[in-house]
N, C-alpha and C positions, 0 to 999 in steps of 0.2 A: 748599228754596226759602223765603225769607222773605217772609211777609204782612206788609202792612203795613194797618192799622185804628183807626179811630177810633171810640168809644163815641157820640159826639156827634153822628153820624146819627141814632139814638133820639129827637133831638126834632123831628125832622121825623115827626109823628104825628098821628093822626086825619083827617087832611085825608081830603077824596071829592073826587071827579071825574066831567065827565058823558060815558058811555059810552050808546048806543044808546036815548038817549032817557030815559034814569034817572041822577038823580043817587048814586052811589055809594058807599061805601069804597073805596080805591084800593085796588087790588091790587099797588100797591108798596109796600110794607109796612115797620117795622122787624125782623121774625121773619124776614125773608130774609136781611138781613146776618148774624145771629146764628146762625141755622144754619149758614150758610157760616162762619162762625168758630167753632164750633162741632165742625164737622166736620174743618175744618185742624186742628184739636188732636188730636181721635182720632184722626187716622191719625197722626199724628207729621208732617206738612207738614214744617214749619220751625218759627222763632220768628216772634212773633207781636208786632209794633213798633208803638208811636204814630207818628203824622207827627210830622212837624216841621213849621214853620211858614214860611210861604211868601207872596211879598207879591203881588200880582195882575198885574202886568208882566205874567207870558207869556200871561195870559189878557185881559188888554185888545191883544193883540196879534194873537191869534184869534180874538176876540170882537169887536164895536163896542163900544168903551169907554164910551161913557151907555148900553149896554144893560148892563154889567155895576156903572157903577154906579147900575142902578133898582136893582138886586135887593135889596139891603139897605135900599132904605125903603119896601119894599112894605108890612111887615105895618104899622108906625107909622103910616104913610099911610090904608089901610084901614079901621084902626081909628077914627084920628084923624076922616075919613069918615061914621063913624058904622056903619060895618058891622061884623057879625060874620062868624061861621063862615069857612069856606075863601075865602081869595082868590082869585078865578076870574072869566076875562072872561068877558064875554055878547055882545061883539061886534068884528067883526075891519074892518078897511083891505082888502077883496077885490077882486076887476077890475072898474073903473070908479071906485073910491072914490079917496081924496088917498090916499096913504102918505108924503106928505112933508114933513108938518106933524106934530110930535106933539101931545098934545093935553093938558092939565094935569090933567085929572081920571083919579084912580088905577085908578076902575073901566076907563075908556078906555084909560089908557097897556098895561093888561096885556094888553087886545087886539091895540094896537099890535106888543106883543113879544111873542105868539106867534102859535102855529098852531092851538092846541088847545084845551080845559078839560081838559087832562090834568096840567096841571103847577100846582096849586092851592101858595098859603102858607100856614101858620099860623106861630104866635109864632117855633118856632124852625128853622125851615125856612132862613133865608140863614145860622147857623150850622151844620148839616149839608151844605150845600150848601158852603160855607167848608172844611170838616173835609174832604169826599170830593177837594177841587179838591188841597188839602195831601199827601191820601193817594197821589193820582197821579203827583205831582211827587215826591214822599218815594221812592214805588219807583221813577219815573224814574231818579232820581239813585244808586238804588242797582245799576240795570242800567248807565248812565252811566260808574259808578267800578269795572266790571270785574264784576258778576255775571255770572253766565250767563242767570238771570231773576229778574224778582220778581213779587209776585202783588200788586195794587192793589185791597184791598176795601171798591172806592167804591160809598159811598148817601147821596147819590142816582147814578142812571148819567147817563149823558150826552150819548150818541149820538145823539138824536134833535134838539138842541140846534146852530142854526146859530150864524151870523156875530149877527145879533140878534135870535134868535126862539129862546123857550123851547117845550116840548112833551113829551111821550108820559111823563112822569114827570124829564124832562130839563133842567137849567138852566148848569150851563156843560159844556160839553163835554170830558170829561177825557180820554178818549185826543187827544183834536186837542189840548189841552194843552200833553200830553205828547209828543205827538212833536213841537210846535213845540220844547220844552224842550231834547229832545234834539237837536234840530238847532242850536241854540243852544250846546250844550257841546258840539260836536265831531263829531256823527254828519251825511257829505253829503245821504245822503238813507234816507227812514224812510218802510216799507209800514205801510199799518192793514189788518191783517184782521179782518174783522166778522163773527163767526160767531153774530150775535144771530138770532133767527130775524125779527122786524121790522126793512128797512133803515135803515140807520144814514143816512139822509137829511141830520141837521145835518153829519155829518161831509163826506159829499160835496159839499154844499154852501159850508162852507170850503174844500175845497181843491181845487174843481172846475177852477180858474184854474193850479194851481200843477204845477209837475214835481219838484218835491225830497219831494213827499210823493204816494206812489200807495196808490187807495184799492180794495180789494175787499170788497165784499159777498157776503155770502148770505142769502136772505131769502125771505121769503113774494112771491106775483108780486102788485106794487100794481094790477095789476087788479083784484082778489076784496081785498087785504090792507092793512092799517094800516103805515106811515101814508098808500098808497094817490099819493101826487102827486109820487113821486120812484120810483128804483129800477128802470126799466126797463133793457134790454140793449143800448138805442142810444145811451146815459147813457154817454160815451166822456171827457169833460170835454172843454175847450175854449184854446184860447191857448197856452198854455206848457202847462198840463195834457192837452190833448189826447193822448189815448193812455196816459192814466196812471189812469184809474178804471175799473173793473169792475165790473158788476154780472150777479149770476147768479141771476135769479127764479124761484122754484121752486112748484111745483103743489101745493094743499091736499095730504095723503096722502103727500108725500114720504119714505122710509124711508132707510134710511144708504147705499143702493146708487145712491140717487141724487142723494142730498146728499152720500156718501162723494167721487162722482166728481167731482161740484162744486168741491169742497176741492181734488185732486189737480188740477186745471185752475186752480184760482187760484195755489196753490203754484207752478206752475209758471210761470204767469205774474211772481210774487215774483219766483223764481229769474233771470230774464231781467231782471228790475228790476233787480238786485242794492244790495237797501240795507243799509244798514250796521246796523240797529237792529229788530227787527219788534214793531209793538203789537198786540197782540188786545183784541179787544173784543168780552169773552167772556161770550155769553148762553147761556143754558139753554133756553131758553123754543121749544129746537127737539124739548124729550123731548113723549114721545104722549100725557101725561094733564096738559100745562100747560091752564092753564083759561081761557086770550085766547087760544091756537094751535094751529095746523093740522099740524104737521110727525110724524112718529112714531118717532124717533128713541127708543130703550132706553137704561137706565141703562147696557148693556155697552160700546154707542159711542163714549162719551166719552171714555173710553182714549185710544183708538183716533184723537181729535184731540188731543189732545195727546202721542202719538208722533208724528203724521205732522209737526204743526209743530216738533216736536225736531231731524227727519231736515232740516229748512232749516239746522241749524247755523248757528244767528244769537241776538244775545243778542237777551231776549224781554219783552219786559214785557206781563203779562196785566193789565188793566184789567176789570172787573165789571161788565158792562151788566145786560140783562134775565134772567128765570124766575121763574116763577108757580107751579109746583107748592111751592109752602113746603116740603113734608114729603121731598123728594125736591132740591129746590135744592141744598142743601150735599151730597148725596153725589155728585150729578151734575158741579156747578164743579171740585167738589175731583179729582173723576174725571179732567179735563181734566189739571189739572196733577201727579195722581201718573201720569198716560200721560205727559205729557212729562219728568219726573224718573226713569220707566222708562228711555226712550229715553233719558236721557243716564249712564247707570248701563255 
């Protein structure tokens, strides 16, 4: 299976974020992609490709396009501003306020476009952000032109990232990208499966409206869980999408017997989809000693999803969302996909 990576997430670095009352170091890190590339070498993965370059179309397409392009004059802005450190709003457009006016001042607009202080800029953060959008579309096209999969090792991830609002470490959304992309070259219609252990909220929220792209989750249940305001089981989509999203919220303590059976009920759901393309959007962040989650999945699991997504016999494009154990990340991701390189052996 060929990865595909960009070195140039590395400057999206130093930024914190405010998590439970403390402002932090993000525990989205540069050391996450690196070990996961790291580890695709040791085992022999595949080769290991730059993107290519790719121009913003499919993502002002999935995106509000002035929300995609504030991104690139956030830090210039900021600074210009007179601020340092991380760019990070302090206050948000909630129920009862306008949201439909933006507002010119930089500190302001980044409230406007998101949901969090989780998705802070520094200097080189819309270039990483640039490089991971590239990287998704790169293995897009290489599952597009006849693979059987590729593996996307996007940083920043993106799932949490809607139609105009940035969040959870998230700024454009590269599996919704991608599977716009790939419906664009020829595929009718395209599953995301989400095996991040927090819901992929931006994503549902893109394609909440639509039937050419069906969405399942697996997740922490957002009662107790981040990002807590999306992800529930009655979450069915609406319009044309009506009947095309799933969501399967799962209880602090969750182990693989019960996130196992999880998986085998959205697959199946898949299978009744029948689409022509599957993207994963592929987090870790469900093993038992990640350090923001509740799930208790073992390093031996992972396999074990990446067989069972092989036995769909579908081309696959795996995309990189979340996982927080660093030291453990790259044997876990890569787990996934030498399970599903088993399965098709």
């Amino acid at each position: 299976m060929k990865t595909i990576f960009s070195p140039r997430h590395a400057g999206h670095a130093g930024n914190v974020e405010l998590m439970t009352g403390k402002i932090m170091p993000a525990f989205e890190m540069p050391s996450r992609a690196e070990f996961i590339r790291a580890r695709a070498e040791e085992v022999g993965l595949g080769p290991i490709l730059p993107p290519d370059a790719f121009d913003l179309d499919t993502a002002r397409r999935v995106h509000d396009p002035a929300y995609v392009d504030f991104m690139p004059t956030v830090w210039e802005r900021w600074t210009a501003a007179g601020f340092d450190g991380t760019a990070l709003p302090y206050t948000w457009p909630t129920r009862g306020l306008r949201g439909d006016v933006v507002p010119d001042a930089i500190e302001a607009q980044l409230g406007y476009y998101s949901f969090d202080a989780g998705a802070g800029f520094v200097e080189g953060t819309w270039d990483a952000i640039r490089s991971s959008h590239d990287v998704a579309l790169t293995a897009a096209s290489l599952v597009s032109g006849g693979e059987r999969a590729a593996f996307a090792l996007c940083r920043p991830p993106g799932h949490h990232a809607g139609r105009a609002f940035m969040g959870g470490y998230c700024y454009l959304n590269n599996a919704s990208i991608a599977a716009q992309w790939l419906l664009d070259h020829g595929a009718g219609k395209v599953s995301i499966l989400d095996v991040d252990y927090h819901h992929g909220n931006g994503t549902q929220e893109i394609f909440y409206g639509r039937g050419d792209v069906q969405v399942l989750n697996l997740h922490g249940d957002p009662k107790v869980e981040y990002p807590y305001f999306l992800g529930h089981a009655d979450e069915r989509g609406e319009g044309e999408g009506e009947g095309f999203n799933h969501n399967y919220p799962l209880p602090w303590g969750t182990d693989w017997d019960g996130w196992g059976a999880a998986l085998v009920d959205a697959c199946l759901k898949l299978v009744a989809y029948g689409p022509d393309v599957v993207v994963v959007s592929l987090g870790v962040d469900t093993f038992e000693r990640d350090p923001i989650s509740k799930f208790k999945l073992v390093t031996e699991d992972y396999p074990k999803i990446g067989r069972r997504i092989e036995a769909l016999g579908l081309p696959t494009l795996f995309v990189m969302e979340g996982g927080y154990a660093v030291e453990e990340i790259g044997v876990n991701a890569v787990g996934v996909l030498t399970g599903f390189e088993e399965g098709n052996t």
